[in-house]
C-alpha positions as a Markdown table, in Angstrom:
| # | Residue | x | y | z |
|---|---|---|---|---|
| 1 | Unk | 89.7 | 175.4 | -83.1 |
| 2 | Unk | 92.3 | 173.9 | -80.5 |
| 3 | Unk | 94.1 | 170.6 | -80.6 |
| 4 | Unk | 91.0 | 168.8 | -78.4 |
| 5 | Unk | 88.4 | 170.2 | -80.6 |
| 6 | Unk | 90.1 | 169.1 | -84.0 |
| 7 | Unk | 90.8 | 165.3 | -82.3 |
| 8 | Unk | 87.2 | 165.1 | -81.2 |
| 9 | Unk | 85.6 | 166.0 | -84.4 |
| 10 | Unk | 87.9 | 163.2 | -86.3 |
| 11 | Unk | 86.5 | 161.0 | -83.5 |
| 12 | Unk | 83.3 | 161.8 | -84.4 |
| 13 | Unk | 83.9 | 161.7 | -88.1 |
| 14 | Unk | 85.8 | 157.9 | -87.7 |
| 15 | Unk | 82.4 | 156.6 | -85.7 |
| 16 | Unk | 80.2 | 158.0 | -88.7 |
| 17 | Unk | 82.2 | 156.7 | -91.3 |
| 18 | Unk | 82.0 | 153.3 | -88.8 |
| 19 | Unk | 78.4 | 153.6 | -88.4 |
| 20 | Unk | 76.6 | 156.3 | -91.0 |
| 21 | Unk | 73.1 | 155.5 | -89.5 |
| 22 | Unk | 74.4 | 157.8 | -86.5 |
| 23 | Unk | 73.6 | 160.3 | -88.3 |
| 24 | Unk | 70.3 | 159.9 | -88.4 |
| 25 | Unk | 69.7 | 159.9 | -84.8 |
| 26 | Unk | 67.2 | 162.8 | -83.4 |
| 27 | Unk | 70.2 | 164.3 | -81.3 |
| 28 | Unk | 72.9 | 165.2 | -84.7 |
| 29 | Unk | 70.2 | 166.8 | -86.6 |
| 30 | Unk | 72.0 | 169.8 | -86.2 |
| 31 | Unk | 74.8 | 168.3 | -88.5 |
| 32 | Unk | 72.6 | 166.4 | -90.6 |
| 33 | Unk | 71.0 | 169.9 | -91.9 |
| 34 | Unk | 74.6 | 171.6 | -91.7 |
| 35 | Unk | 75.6 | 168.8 | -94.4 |
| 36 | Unk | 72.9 | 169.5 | -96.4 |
| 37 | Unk | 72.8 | 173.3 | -96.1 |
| 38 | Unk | 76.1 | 173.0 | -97.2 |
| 39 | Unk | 74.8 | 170.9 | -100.4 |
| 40 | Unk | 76.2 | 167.7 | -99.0 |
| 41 | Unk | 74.3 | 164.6 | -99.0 |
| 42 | Unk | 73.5 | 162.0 | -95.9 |
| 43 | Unk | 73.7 | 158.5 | -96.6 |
| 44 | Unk | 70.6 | 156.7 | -96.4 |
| 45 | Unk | 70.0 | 155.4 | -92.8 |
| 46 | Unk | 70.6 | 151.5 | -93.7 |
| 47 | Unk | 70.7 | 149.2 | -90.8 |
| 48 | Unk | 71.9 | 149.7 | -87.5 |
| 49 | Unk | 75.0 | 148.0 | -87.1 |
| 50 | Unk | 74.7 | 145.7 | -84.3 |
| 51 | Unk | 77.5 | 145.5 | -81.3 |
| 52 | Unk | 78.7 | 141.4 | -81.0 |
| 53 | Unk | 76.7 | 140.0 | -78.2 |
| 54 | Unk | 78.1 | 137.5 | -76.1 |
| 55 | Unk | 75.9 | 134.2 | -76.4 |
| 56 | Unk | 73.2 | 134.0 | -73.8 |
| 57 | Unk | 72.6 | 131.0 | -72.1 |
| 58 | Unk | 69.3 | 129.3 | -73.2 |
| 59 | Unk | 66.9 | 129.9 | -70.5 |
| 60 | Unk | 65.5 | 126.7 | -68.8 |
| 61 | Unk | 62.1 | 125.9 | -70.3 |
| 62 | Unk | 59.2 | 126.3 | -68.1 |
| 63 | Unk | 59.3 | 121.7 | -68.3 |
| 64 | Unk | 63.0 | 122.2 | -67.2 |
| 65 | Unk | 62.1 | 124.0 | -64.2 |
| 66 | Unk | 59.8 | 121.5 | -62.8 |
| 67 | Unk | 61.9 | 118.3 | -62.1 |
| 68 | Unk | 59.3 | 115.4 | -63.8 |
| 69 | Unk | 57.3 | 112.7 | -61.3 |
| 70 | Unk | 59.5 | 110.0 | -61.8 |
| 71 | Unk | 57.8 | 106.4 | -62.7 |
| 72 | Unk | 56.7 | 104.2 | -60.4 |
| 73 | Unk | 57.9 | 101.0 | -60.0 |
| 74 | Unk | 55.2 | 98.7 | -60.6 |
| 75 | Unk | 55.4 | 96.1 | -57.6 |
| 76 | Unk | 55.2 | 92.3 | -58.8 |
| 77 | Unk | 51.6 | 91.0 | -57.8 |
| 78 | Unk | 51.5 | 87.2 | -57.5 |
| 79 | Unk | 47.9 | 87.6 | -57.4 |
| 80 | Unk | 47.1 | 89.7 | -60.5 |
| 81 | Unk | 45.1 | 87.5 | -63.4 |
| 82 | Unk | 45.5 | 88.2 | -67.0 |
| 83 | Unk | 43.1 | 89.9 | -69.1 |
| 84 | Unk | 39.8 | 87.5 | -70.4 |
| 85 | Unk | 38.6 | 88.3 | -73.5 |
| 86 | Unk | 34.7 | 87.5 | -75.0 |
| 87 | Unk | 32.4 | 86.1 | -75.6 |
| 88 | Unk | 30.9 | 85.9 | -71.8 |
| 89 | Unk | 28.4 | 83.8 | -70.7 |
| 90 | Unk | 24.5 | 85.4 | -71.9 |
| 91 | Unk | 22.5 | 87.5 | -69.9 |
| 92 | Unk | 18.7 | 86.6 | -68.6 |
| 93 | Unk | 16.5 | 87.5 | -71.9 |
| 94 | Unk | 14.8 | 91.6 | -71.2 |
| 95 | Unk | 11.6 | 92.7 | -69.5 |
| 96 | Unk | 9.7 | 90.1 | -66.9 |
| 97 | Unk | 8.8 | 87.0 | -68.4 |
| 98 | Unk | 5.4 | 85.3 | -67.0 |
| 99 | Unk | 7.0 | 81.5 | -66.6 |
| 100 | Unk | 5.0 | 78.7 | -65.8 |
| 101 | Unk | 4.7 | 76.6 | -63.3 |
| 102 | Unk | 6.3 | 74.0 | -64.5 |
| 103 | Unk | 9.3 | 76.5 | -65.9 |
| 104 | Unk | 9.4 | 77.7 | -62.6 |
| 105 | Unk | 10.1 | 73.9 | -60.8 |
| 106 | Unk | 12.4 | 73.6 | -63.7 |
| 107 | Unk | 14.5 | 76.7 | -62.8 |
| 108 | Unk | 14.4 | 75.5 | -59.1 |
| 109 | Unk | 15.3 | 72.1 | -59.9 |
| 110 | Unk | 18.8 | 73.3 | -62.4 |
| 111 | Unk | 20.1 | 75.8 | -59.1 |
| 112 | Unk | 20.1 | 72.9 | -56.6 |
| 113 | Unk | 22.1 | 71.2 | -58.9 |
| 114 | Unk | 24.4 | 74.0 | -59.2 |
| 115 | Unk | 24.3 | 74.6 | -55.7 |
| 116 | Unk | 25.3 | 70.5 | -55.1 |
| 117 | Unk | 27.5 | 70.7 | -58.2 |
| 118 | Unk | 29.6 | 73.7 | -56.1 |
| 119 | Unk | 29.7 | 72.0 | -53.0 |
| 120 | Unk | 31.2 | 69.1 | -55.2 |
| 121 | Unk | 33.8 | 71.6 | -56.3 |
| 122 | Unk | 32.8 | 71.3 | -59.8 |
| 123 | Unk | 32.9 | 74.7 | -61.0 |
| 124 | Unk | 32.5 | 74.1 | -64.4 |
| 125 | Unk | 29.2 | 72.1 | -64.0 |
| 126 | Unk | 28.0 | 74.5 | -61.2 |
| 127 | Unk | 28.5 | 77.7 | -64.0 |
| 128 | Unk | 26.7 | 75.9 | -66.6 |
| 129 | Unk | 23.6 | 74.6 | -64.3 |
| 130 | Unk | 23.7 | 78.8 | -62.9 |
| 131 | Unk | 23.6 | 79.7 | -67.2 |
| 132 | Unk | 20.7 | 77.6 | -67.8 |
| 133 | Unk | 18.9 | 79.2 | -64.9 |
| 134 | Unk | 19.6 | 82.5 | -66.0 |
| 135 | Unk | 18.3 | 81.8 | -69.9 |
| 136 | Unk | 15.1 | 81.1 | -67.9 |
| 137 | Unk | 14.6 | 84.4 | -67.4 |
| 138 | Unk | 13.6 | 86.7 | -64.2 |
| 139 | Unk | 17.1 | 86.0 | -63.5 |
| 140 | Unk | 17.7 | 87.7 | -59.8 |
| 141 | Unk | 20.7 | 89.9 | -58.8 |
| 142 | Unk | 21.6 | 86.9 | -56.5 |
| 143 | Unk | 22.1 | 84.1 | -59.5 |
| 144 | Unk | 23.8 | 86.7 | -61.5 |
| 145 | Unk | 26.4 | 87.4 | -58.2 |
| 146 | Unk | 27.0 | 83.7 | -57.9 |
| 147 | Unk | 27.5 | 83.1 | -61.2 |
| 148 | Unk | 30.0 | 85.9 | -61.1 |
| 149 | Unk | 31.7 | 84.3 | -57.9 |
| 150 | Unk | 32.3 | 81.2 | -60.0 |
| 151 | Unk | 33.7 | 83.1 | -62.7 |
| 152 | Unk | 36.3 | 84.4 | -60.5 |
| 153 | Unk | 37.2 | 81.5 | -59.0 |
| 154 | Unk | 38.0 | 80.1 | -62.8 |
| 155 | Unk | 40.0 | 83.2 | -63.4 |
| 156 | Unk | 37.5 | 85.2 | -65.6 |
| 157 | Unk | 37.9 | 88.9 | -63.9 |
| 158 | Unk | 36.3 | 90.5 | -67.5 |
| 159 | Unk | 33.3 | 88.2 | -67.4 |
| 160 | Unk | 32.7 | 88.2 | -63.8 |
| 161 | Unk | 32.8 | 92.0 | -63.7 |
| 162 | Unk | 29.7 | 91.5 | -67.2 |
| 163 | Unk | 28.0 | 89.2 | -64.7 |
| 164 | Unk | 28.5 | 91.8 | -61.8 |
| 165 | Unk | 27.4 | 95.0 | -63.7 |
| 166 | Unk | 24.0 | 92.8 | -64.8 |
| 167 | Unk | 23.5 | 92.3 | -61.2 |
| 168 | Unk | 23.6 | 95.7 | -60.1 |
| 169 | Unk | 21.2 | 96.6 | -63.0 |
| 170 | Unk | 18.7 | 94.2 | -61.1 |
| 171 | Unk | 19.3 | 95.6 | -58.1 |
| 172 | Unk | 21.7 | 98.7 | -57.4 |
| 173 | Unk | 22.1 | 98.2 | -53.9 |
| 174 | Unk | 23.4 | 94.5 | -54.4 |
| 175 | Unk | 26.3 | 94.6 | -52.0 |
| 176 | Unk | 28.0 | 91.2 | -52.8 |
| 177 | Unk | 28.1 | 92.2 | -56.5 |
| 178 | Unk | 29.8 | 95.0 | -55.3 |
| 179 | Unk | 32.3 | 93.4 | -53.5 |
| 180 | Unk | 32.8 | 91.0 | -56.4 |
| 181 | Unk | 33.6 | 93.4 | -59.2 |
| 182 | Unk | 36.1 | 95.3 | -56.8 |
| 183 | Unk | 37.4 | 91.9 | -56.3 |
| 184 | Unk | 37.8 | 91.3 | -60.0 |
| 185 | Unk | 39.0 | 94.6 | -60.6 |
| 186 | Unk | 42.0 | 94.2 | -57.6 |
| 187 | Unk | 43.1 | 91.1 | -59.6 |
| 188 | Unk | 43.3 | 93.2 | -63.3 |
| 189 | Unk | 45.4 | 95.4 | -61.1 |
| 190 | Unk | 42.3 | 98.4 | -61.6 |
| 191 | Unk | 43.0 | 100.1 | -58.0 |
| 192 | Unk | 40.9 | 103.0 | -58.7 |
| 193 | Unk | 37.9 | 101.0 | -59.7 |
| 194 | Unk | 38.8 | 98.2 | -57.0 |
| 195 | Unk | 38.9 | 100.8 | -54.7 |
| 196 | Unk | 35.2 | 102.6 | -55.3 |
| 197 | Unk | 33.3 | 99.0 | -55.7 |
| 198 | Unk | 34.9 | 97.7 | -52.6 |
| 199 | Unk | 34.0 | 100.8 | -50.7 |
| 200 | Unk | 30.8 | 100.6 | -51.8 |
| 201 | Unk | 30.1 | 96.9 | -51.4 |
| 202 | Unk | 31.2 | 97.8 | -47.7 |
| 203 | Unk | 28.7 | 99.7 | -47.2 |
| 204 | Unk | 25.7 | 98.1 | -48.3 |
| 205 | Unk | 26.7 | 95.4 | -46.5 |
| 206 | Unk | 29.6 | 95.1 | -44.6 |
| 207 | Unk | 31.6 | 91.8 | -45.0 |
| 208 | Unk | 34.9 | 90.8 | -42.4 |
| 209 | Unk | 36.2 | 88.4 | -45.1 |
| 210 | Unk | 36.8 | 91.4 | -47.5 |
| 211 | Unk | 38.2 | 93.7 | -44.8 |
| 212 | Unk | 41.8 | 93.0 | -45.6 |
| 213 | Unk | 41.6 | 92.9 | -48.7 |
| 214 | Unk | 39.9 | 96.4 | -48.8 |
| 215 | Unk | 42.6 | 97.8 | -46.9 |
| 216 | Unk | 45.0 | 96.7 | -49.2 |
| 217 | Unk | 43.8 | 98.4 | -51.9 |
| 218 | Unk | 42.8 | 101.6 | -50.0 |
| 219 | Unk | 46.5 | 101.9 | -49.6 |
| 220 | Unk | 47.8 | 101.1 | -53.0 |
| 221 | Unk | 45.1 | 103.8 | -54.5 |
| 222 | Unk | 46.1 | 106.1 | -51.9 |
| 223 | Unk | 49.7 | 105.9 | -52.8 |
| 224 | Unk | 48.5 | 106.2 | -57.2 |
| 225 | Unk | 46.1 | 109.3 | -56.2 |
| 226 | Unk | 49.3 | 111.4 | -54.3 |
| 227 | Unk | 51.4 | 110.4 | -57.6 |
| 228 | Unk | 48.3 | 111.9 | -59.6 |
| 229 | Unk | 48.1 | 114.9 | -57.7 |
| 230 | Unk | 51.8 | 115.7 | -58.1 |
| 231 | Unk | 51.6 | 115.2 | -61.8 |
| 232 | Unk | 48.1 | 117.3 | -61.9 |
| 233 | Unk | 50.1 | 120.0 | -59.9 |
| 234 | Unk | 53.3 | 119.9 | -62.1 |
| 235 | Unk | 51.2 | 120.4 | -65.3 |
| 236 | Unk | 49.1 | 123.1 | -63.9 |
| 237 | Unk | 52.6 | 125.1 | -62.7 |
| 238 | Unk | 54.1 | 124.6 | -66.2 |
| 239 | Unk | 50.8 | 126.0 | -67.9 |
| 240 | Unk | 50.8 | 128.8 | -65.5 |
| 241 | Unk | 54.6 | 129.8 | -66.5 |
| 242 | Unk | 54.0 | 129.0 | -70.0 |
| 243 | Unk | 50.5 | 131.8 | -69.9 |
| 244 | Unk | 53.0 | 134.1 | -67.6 |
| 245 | Unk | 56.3 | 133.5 | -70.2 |
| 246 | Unk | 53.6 | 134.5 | -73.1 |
| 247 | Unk | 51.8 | 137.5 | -71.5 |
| 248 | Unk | 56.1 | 139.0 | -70.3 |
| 249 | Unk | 56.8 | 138.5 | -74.0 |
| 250 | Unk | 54.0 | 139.9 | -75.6 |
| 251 | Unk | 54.2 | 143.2 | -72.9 |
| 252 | Unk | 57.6 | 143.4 | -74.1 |
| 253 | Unk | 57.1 | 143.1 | -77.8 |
| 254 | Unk | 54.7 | 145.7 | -77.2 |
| 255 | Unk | 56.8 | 148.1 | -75.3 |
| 256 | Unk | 59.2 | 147.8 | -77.9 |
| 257 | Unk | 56.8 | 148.1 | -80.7 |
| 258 | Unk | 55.9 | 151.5 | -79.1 |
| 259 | Unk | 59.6 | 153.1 | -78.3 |
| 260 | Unk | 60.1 | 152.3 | -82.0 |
| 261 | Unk | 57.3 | 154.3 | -83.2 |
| 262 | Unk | 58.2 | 156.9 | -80.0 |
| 263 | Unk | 61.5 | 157.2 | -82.4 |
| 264 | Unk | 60.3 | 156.9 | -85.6 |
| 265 | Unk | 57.9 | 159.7 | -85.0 |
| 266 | Unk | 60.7 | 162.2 | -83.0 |
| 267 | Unk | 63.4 | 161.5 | -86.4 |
| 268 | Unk | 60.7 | 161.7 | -88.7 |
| 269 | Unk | 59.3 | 164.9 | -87.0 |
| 270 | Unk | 62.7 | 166.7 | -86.5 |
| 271 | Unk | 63.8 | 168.9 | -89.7 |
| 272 | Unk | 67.5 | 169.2 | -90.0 |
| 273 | Unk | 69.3 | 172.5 | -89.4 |
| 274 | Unk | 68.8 | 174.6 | -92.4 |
| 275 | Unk | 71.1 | 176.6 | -94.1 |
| 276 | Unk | 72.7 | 180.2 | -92.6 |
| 277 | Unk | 70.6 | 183.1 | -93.3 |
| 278 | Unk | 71.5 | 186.4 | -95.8 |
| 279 | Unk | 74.9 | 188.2 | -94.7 |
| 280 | Unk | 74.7 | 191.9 | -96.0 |
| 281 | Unk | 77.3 | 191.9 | -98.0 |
| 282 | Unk | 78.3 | 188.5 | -98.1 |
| 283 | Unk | 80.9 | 186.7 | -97.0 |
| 284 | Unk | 84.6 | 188.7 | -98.4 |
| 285 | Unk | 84.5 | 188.2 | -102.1 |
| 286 | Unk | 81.4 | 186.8 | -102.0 |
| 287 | Unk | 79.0 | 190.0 | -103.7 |
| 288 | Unk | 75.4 | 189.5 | -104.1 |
| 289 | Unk | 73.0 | 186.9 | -102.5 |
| 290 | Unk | 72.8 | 182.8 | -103.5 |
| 291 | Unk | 69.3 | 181.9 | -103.1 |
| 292 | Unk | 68.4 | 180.6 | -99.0 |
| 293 | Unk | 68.2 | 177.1 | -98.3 |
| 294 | Unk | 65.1 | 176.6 | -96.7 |
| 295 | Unk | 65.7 | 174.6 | -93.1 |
| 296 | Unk | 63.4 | 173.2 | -89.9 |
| 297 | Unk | 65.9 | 176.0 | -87.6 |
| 298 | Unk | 64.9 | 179.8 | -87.8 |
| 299 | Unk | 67.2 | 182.2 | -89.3 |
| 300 | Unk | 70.6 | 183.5 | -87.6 |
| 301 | Unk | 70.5 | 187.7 | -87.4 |
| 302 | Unk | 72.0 | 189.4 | -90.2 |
| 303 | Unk | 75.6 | 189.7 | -90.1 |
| 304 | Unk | 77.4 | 192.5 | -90.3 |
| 305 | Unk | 79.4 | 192.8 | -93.4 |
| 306 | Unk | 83.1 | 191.7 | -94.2 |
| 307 | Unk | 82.3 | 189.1 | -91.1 |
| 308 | Unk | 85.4 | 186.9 | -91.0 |
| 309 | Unk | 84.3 | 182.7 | -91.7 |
| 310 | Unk | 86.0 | 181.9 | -88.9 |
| 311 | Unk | 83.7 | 183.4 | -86.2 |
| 312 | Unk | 80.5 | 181.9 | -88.5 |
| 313 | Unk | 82.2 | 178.8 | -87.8 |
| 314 | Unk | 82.5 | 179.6 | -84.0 |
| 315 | Unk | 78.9 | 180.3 | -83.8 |
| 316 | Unk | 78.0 | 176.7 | -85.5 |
| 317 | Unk | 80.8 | 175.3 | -82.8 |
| 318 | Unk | 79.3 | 176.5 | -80.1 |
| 319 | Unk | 76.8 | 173.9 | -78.3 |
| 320 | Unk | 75.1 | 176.1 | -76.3 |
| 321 | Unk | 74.3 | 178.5 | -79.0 |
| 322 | Unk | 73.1 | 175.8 | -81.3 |
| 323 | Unk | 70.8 | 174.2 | -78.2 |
| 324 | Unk | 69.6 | 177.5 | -77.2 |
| 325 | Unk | 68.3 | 178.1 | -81.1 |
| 326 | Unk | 66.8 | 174.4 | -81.4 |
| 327 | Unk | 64.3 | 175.1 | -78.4 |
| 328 | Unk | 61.3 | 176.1 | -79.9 |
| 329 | Unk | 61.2 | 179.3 | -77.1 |
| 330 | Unk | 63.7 | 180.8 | -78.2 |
| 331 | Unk | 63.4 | 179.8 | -82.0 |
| 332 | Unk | 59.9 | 181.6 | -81.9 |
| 333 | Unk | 61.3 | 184.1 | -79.6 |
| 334 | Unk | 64.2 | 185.1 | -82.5 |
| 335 | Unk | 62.0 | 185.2 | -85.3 |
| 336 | Unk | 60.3 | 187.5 | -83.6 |
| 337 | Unk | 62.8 | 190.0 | -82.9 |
| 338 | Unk | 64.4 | 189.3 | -86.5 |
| 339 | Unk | 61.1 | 190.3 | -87.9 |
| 340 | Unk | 60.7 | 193.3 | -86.1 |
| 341 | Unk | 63.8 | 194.5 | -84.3 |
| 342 | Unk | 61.4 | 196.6 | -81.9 |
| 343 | Unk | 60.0 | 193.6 | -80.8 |
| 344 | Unk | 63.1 | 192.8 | -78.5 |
| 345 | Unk | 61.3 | 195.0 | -75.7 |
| 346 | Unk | 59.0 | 192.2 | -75.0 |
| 347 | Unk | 61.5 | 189.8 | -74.0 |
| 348 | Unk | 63.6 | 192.3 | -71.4 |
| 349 | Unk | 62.1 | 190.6 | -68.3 |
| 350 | Unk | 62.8 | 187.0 | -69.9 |
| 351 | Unk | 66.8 | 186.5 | -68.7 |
| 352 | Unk | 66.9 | 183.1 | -71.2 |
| 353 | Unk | 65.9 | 185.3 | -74.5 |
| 354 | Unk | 68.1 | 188.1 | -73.7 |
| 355 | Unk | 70.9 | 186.2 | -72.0 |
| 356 | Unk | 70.9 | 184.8 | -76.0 |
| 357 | Unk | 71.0 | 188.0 | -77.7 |
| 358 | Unk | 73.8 | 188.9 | -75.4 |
| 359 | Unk | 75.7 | 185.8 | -76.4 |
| 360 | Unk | 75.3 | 186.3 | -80.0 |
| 361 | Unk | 76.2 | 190.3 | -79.3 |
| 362 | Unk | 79.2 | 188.6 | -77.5 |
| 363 | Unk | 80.3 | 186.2 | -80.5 |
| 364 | Unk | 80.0 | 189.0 | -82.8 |
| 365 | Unk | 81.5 | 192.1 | -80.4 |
| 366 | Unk | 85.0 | 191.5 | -82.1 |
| 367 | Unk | 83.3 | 192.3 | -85.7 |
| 368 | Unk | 82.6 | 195.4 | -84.8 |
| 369 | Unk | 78.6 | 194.3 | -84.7 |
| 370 | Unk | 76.1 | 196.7 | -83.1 |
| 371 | Unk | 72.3 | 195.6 | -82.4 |
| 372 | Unk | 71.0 | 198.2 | -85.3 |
| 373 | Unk | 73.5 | 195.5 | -87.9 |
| 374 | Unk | 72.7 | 192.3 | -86.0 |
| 375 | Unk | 68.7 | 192.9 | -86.3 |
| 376 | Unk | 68.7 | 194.8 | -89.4 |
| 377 | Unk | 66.5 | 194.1 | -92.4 |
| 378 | Unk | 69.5 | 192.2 | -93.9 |
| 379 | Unk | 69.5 | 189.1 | -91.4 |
| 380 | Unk | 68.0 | 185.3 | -92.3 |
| 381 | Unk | 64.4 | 184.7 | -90.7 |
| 382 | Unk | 63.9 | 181.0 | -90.8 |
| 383 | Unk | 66.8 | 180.7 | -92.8 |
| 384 | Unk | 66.7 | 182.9 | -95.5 |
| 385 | Unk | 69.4 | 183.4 | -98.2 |
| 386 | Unk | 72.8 | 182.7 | -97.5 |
| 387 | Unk | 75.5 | 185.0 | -99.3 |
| 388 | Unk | 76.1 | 184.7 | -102.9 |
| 389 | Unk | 79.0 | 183.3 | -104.5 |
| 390 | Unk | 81.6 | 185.7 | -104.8 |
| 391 | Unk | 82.0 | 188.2 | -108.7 |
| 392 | Unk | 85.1 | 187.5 | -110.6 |
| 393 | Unk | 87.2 | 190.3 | -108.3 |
| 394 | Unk | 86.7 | 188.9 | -105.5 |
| 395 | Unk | 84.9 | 192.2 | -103.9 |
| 396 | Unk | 82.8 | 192.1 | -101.3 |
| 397 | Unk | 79.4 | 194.5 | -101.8 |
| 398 | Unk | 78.8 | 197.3 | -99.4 |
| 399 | Unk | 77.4 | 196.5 | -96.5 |
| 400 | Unk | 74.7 | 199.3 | -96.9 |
| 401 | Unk | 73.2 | 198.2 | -100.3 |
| 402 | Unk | 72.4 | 194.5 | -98.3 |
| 403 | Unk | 71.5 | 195.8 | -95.0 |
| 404 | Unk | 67.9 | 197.2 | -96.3 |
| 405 | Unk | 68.0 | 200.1 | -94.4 |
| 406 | Unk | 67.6 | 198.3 | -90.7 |
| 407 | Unk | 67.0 | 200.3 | -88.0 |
| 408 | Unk | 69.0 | 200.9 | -85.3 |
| 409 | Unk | 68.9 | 200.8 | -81.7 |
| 410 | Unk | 68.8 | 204.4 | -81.8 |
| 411 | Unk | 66.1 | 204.7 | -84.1 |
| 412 | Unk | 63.9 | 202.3 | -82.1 |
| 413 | Unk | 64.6 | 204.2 | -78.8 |
């Protein structure tokens, strides 16, 4: 090996020792099964250690990203009552009631003098004369609006909107009660309901005194409906990122989910490179055969004998070698030949299998190796037995007692 070679295999060695789970990665398998052919060990894949990161930014939320509908300023409204509480005044008793006649001049009699106590600007008597009336029974839509008017007009928005509601019971298309309780509801500050009664009340029965008035709170409901919208808008964005935030994470998750098991399944699937095949002979000194180490790679050839470890450890350097006998072409391809030498006649027309076997021929030329000693019956199919350990004197066994009795090119010609 040159100078490069030796510095980039101690740069390699530095980043394992950094990082041993590189070992484990589908693309060094070929040293991961030289280690243990060897009788080494690989440590256990432990967890990958993880580059520093430079903090992200924390991306804006999907609230962030939609500025918020700022409040409105509420506008001071001289004319806005406070809230009136129960009880309210009773309603007419339920169902018709057959009254007499002289209950009937009664109830006429107690609304003139509500009607007189009114024009006398006493509303308190006029409210009172309208109650009795309405205990009467039969109590009209009419008494119940002009008790509700009077209600008003003694600040009493809840209980002239009770008195309202009645009156539109008796007669739904009432269109001063209308008006009223859109009245009332304008001075609780209720625009929305204001808004509907009033525009109903107009058109049962348009009145110019409430024209203004209507117009006034057209525009302030206009102006709380836009707001409304926004907000309605702004949540229904938000909701939409948030769904399209959760479906980008969970195709993600997934994606990952399934490259993990892509990887889990191509390392789990891929057996390391297994040990180097019988050398008749052995290596020099090295008599007899150790038992083969059985490995996911098929066999080298047979070597020839006396082969010097320096060009076995060319033929492990060699990238393209070690590719070319990971494909599972040419791995098939090989144990085919290996297993029957005159099998190499099926591949002449295929220049990737014999380009190969001219390689190998190549590595091994300057051992003195023929094709009858680099496909005898001596060589490793899918890894067979590499040489033994060498005898006490360091002999090497003749390369005819390990070679089987191959034949040779000759022989198959």
């Amino acid at each position: 090996m040159d100078a490069a070679e030796v510095k980039a295999l101690e740069e390699m060695v530095a980043k394992l020792k950094e990082d041993p789970s590189l070992a484990h990665e589908p693309d060094m398998g070929f040293l991961k099964g030289f280690v243990t052919g060897c009788g080494g060990k690989v440590p256990a894949a432990g967890p990958k250690r993880q580059e520093p990161q430079a903090a992200k930014e924390p991306e804006p939320s999907e609230e962030e990203d939609e500025p918020e509908e700022p409040e409105e300023v509420e506008e001071e409204d001289p004319e806005r009552l406070p809230e009136d509480s129960e009880p309210f005044p009773e309603k007419s008793p339920a169902g018709e009631i057959e009254l007499t006649d002289e209950q009937m001049d009664k109830q006429g009699e107690t609304k003139q003098q509500a009607v007189e106590a009114l024009e006398d600007g006493d509303l308190q008597k006029a409210l009172d004369k309208y109650s009795e009336v309405i205990k009467m029974g039969n109590a009209t839509a009419m008494v119940y609006a002009k008790r509700a008017e009077i209600l008003l007009k003694l600040k009493r928005p809840n209980a002239c909107i009770a008195d309202c509601s009645n009156a539109i019971e008796v007669n739904p298309d009432s269109g001063k009660a209308f008006r009223l309780r859109g009245k009332a509801h304008r001075r609780l500050g209720h625009w929305e309901e204001a808004h509907k009664d009033l525009s109903t009340g107009q058109k049962l029965d348009f009145d110019d005194d409430t024209a203004d008035m209507q117009k006034l709170v057209a525009d302030k409901y206009k102006k709380i409906s836009e707001r409304q919208n926004r907000i309605r808008l702004r949540e229904e964005r938000i909701a939409k990122k948030k769904r399209e935030a959760d479906m980008k994470a969970r195709k993600a998750k997934a994606q990952a989910d399934y490259e993990n098991a892509k990887k889990a399944e191509a390392a789990g699937g891929m057996g390391g490179m297994g040990g180097m095949g019988g050398m008749p002979g052995g290596f020099p000194g090295m008599p007899g055969g150790m038992g083969g180490m059985p490995g996911g790679m098929p066999g080298m050839p047979g070597m020839p004998g006396g082969l010097d470890p320096s060009m076995m450890a060319g033929l492990m350097q060699d990238p393209e070698l070690m590719a070319a006998l990971q494909n599972p072409k040419m791995a098939t391809a090989m144990q085919d030949i290996m297993s029957n030498p005159g099998n190499m006649s099926k591949y002449a027309d295929d220049p990737e299998i014999m380009g190969l076997v001219q390689k190998l021929m190549g590595k091994l030329g300057g051992a003195g190796a023929d094709l009858g000693a680099m496909f005898g019956g001596g060589g490793m199919g899918g890894m067979g037995g590499m040489g033994g350990a060498g005898g006490p004197d360091g002999a090497s066994s003749p390369p005819e007692e390990e070679s089987g009795g191959g034949a040779s090119v000759e022989e198959i010609d």
